[in-house]
C-alpha positions in Angstrom: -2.7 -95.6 -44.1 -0.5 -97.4 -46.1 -1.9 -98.7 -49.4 0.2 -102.2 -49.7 -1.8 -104.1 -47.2 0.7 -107.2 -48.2 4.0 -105.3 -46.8 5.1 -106.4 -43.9 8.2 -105.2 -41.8 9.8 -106.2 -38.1 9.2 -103.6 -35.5 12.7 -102.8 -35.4 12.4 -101.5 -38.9 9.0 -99.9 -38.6 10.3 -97.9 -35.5 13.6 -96.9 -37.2 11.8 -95.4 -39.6 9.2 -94.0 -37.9 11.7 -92.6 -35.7 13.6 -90.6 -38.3 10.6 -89.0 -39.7 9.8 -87.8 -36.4 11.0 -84.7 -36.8 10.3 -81.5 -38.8 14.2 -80.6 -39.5 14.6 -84.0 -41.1 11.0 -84.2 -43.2 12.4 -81.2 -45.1 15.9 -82.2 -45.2 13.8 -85.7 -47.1 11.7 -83.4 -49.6 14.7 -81.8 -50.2 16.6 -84.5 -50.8 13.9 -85.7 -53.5 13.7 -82.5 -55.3 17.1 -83.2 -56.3 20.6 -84.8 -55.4 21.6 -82.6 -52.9 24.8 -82.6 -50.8 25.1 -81.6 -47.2 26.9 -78.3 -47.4 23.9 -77.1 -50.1 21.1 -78.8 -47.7 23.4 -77.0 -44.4 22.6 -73.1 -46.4 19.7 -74.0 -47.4 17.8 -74.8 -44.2 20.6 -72.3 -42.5 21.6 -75.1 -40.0 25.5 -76.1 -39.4 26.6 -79.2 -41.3 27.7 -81.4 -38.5 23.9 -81.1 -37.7 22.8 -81.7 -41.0 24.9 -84.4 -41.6 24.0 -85.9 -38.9 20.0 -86.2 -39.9 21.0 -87.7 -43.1 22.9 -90.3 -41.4 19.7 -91.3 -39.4 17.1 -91.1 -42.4 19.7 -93.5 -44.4 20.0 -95.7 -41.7 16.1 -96.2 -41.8 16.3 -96.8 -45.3 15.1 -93.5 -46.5 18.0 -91.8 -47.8 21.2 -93.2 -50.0 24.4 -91.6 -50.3 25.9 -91.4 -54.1 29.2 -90.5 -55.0 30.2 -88.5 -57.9 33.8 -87.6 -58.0 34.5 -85.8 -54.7 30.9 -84.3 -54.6 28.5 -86.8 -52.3 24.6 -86.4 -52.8 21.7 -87.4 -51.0 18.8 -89.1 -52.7 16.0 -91.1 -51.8 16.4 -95.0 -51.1 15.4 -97.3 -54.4 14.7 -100.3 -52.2 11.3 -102.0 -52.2 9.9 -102.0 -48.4 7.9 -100.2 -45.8 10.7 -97.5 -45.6 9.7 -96.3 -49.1 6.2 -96.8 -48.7 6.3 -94.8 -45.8 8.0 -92.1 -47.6 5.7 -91.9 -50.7 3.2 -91.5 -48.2 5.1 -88.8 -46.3 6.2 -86.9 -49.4 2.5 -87.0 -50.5 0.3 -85.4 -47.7 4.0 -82.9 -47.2 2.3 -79.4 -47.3 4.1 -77.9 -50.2 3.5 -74.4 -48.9 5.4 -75.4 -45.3 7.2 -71.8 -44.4 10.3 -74.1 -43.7 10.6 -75.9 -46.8 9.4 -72.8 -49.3 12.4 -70.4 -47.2 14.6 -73.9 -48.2 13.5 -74.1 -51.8 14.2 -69.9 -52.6 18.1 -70.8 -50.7 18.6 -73.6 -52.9 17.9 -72.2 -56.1 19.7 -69.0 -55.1 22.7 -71.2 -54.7 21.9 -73.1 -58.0 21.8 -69.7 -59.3 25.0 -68.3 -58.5 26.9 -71.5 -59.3 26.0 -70.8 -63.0 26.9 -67.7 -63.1 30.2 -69.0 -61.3 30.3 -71.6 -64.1 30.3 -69.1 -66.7 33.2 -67.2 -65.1 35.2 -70.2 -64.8 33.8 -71.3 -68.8 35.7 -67.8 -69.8 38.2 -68.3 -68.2 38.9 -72.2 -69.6 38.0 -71.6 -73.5 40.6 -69.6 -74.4 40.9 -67.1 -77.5 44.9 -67.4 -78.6 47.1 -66.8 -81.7 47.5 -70.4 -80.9 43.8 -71.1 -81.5 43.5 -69.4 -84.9 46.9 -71.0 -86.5 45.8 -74.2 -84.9 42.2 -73.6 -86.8 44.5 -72.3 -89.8 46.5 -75.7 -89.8 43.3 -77.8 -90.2 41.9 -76.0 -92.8 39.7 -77.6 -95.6 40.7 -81.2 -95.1 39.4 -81.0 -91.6 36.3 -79.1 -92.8 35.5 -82.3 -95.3 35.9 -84.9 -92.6 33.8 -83.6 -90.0 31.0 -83.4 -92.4 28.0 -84.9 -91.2 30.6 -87.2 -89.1 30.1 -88.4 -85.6 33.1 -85.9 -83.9 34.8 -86.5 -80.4 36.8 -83.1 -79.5 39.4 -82.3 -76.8 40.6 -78.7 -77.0 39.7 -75.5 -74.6 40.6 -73.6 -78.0 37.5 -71.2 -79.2 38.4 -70.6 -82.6 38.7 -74.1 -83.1 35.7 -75.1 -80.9 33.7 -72.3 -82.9 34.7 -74.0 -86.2 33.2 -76.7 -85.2 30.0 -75.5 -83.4 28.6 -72.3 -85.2 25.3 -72.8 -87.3 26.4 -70.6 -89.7 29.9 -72.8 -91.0 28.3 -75.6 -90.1 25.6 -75.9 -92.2 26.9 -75.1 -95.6 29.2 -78.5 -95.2 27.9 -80.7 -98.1 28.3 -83.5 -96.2 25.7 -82.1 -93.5 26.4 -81.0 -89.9 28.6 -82.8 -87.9 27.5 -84.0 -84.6 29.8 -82.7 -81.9 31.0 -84.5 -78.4 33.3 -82.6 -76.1 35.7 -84.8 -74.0 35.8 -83.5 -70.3 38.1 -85.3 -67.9 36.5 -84.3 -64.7 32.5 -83.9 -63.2 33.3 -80.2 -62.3 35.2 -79.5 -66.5 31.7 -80.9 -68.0 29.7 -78.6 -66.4 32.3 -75.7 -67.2 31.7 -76.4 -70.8 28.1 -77.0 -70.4 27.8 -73.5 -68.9 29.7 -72.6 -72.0 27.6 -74.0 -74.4 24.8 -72.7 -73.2 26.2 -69.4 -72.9 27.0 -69.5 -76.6 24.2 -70.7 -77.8 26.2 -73.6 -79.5 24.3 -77.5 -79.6 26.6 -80.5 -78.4 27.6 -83.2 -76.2 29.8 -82.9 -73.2 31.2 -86.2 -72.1 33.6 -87.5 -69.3 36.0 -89.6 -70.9 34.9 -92.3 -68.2 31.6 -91.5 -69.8 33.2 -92.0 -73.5 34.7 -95.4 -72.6 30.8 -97.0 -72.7 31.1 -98.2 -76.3 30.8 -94.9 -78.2 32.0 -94.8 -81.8 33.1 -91.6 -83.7 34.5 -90.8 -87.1 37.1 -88.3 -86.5 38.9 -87.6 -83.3 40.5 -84.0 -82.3 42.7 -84.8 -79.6 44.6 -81.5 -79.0 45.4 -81.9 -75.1 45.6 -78.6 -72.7 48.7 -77.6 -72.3 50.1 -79.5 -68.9 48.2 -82.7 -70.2 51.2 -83.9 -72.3 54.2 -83.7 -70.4 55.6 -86.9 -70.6 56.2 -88.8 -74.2 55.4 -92.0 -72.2 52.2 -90.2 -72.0 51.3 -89.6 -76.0 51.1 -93.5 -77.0 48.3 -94.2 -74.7 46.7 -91.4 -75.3 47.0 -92.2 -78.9 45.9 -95.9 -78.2 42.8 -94.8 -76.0 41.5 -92.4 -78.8 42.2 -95.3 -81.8 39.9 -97.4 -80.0 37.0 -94.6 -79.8 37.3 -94.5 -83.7 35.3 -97.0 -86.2 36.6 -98.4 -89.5 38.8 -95.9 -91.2 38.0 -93.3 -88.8 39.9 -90.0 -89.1 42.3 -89.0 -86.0 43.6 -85.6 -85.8 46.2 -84.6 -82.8 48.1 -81.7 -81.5 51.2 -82.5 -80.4 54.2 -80.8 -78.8 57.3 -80.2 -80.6 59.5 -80.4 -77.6 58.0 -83.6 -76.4 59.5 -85.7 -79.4 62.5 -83.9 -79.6 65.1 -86.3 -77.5 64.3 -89.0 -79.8 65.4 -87.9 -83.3 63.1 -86.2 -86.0 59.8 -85.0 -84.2 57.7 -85.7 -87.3 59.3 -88.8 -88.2 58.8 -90.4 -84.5 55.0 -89.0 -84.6 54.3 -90.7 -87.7 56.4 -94.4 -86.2 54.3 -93.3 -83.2 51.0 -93.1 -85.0 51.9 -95.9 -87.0 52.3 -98.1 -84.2 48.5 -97.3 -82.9 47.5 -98.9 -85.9 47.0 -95.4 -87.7 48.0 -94.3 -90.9 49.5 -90.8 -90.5 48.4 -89.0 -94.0 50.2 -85.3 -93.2 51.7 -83.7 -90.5 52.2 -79.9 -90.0 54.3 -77.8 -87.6 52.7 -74.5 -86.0 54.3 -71.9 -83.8 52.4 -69.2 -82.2 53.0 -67.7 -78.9 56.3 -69.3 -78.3 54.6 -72.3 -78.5 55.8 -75.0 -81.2 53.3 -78.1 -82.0 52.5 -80.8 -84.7 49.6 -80.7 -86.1 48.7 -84.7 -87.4 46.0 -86.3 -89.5 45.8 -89.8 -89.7 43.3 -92.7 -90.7 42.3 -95.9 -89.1 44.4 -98.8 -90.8 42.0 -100.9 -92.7 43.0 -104.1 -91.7 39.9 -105.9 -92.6 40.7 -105.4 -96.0 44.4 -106.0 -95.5 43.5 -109.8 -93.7 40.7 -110.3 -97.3 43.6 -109.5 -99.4 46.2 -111.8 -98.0 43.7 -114.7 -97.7 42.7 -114.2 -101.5 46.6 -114.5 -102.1 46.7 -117.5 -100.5 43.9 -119.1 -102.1 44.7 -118.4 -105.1 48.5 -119.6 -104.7 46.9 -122.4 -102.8 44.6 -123.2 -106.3 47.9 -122.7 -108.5 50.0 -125.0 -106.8 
């Protein structure tokens, strides 16, 4: 029985449902589904049924107004409906008297977690493969040398680089905690579903403690002290490309917020000094560039920049105390 005597629901409804759960291929495909988002192609090896088929039940329990579909980048997954009605009473009920020991749904369970199990270890493959140990890495980690060191000091940090050494400088207990300022709290920038969960699978495999964030995930409101934005290496190919990129990261910083970037030589090159128009550049993102470095490693030649968030608060106080006061002397 249904324990909300008050629902009520036209036959049509009650019959759709009633309907869909009429089967034992699609009860499973349901408990499934409510262990965890699942998509059709896991659901298809799991039960060892062809997707068309699959896809196919799933289509029928969401059309009762059991099942909603949820995209997530390119990956769609099945979870149970959220909406109030006799659908969802029906399927607490369902779920509830389900024998957890059904031969069906236990063979299910082992495929899935087999296939959860060998995506990790894919995942850490594809984590070694993306956080790369370079030449480049350790100059890049020798360019930001003590004066990074004191800013990230018990600083909120946002981080963009697949470079180890400079991922590891940032990560490892040991380093980390002799900062006087205390241990900085680290978020890395992913700009994809499937690169978060690369580093994840990194972090874990390291043993290393932070945040992995989507940028779409970044733009909610977060705040940070100091920015390292030191883009793979087919991310900047365009300069049109570097002042919103430079834009985009001032507005993830607070007051006086520390930015440092990794630039390509080559990419400033057409337009006169390469320093000179990073620092107009930075300049122009309401940043005030404080030193700028050149490193070469690998035949690769970049900038290395550190800059501070403009304190115009102060700058707007000081010209209205000038103003008062000329105001008072005339």
């Amino acid at each position: 029985m249904l324990r909300n005597y008050e629902t009520r629901a036209d036959a049509d409804t009650m019959s759709r449902a009633l309907r869909a759960v009429a089967d034992a291929a699609r009860l499973r495909l349901l408990r499934l589904c409510t262990d965890r988002p699942t998509s059709v192609s896991e659901l298809a090896a799991a039960t060892s049924d062809s997707e068309p088929n699959v896809s196919r039940h799933l289509k029928q329990l969401a059309q009762a107004g059991l099942l909603r579909r949820v995209r997530r980048g390119q990956r769609v997954e099945h979870q149970p409906a959220t909406d109030a009605g006799f659908p969802a009473e029906l399927l607490g009920l369902l779920l509830s008297r389900l024998a957890p020991d059904d031969a069906g749904l236990r063979e299910a369970r082992a495929r899935l977690h087999a296939i959860e199990a060998g995506a990790r270890a894919s995942l850490r493959g594809s984590a070694a493969d993306w956080v790369v140990t370079s030449r480049l890495g350790r100059s890049l980690r020798g360019a930001l040398g003590s004066e990074f060191t004191r800013d990230i000091a018990g600083a909120r940090v946002l981080v963009r680089s697949q470079h180890r050494e400079v991922l590891e400088a940032l990560l490892q207990d040991g380093q980390c905690s002799a900062l006087p300022g205390g241990v900085p709290r680290v978020t890395l920038r992913a700009t994809s579903k499937p690169e978060k969960n690369v580093l994840q699978s990194w972090l874990e495999a390291e043993g290393f403690d932070a945040e992995v964030l989507t940028s779409g995930e970044v733009r909610t409101g977060a705040v940070f002290d100091v920015c390292l934005e030191a883009p793979l290496h087919d991310e900047l190919r365009e300069l049109d490309q570097l002042p919103a990129l430079l834009q985009r990261t001032r507005a993830r910083l607070g007051d006086a917020g520390v930015l440092w970037c990794v630039v390509p030589y080559d990419l400033l090159e057409e337009q006169g000094s390469p320093p000179t128009r990073l620092r107009a550049l930075l300049t122009e993102c309401g940043i005030d560039c404080l030193a700028i470095a050149p490193v070469e490693a690998e035949g690769r030649h970049v900038l290395v920049a550190r800059g501070r968030v403009r304190a115009t608060r102060s700058v707007i106080t000081t010209s209205t105390s000038t103003s008062q006061s000329a105001a008072v002397r005339g």
